[in-house]
N, C-alpha and C positions, 0 to 999 in steps of 0.2 A: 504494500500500500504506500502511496505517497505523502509526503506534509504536501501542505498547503503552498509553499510555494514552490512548488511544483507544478502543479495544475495550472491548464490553463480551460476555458470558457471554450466548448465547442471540443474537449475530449473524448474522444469514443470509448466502448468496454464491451465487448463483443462476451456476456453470460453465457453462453451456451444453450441449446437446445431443451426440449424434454417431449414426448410423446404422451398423451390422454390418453388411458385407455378406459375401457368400458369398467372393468371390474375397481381400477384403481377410484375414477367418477365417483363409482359407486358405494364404496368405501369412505369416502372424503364427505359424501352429503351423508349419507348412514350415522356417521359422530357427529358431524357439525353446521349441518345445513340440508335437512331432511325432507327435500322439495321435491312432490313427484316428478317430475322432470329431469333431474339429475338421478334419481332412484331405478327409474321404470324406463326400457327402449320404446317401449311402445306409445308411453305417456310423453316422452321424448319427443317423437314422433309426431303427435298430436299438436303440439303447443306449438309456438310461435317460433321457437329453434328448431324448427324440424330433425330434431335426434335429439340423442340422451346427448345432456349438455352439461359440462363441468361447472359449478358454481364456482363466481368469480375469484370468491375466497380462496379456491381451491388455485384457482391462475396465481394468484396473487399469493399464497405461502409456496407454489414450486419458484416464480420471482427470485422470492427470499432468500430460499436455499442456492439457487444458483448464484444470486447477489453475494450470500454467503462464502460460497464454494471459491467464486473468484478470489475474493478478497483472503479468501488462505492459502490460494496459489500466487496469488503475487506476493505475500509474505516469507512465504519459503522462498519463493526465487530470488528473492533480494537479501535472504541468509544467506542464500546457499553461492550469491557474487557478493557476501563479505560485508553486505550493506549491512544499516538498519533503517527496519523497515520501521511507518508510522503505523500508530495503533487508534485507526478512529474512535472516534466516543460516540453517544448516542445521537440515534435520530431525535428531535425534538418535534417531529411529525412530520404532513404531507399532504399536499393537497393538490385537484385535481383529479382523482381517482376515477377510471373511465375503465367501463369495460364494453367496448365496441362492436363486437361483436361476440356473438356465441363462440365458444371454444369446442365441440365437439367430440364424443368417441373417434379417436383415432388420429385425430389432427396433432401433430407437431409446432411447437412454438419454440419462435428463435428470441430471446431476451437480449436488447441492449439499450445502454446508459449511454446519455450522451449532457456531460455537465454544461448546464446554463447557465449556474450566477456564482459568483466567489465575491464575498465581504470578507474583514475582518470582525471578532467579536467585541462588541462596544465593553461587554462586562466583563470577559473573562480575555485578553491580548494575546494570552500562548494558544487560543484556538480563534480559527479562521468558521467562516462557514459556508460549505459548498452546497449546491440545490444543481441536481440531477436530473433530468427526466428518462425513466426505463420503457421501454413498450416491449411489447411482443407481437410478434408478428407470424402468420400461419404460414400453413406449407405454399399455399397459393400466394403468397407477399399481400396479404391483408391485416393491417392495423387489426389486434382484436384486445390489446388491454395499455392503456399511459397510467403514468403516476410520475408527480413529481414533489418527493423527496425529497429534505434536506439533512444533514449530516455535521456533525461536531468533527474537525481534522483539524490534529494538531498544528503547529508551528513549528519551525525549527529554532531551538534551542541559537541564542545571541553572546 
């Protein structure tokens, strides 16, 4: 991960993939969002997403994990060339949250970040603050979830 001045406005992050499947859909709304729609093919079907459709929430924590995932591959990688690497702090929220279209049984989503704004922090100086925006995008290259996310990144030490 990078400090803050590092970055610059208009960075990419290319998260990686994940594939929807039917039985995982249905597992994810089962605990946590238990919508005939996301439960039943048929019911799927029926509704306005014509097929069993992942709930957004469910878009939105594989995001995370890959958001996740990234940011511990690029920390290893910059042990592993001797660096140190920056250790973000928390999200203080996010807004904009859009899921644009239905995500589908079987559709593939490609996640990436591309940072929009960099302040410094008026309260706290050894932290900057970056705002993000992630989408994902289907197998067809159709927008189907944004979010823009801001993030606590350190400083470099003076």
């Amino acid at each position: 991960m990078r400090f803050f001045e590092d970055l610059e406005v208009g960075q990419r992050r290319e998260l990686g993939s994940y594939t929807f499947t039917a039985d995982e859909i249905k597992a994810f709304a089962r605990q946590f969002d238990p919508q005939r729609f996301h439960l039943d093919e048929e019911a799927g079907r029926n509704s306005l997403f014509g097929g069993l459709a992942a709930s957004g929430w469910h878009v939105g924590s594989v995001c995370m994990k890959l958001l996740v995932a990234k940011g511990q591959q690029e920390i290893a990688e910059t042990i592993a060339a001797g660096g140190t690497p920056a250790v973000w702090g928390p999200s203080p929220g996010f807004r904009e949250l859009r899921w644009l279209k239905p995500v589908l049984a079987g559709d593939t989503i490609t996640f990436t970040s591309v940072l929009e704004a960099l302040r410094t922090s008026d309260s706290r100086p050894e932290w900057g603050i970056a705002q993000a925006r992630t989408t994902g995008v289907n197998q067809d290259g159709e927008a189907v979830y944004s979010i823009l996310a801001t993030a606590f990144v350190p400083r470099k030490a003076k």
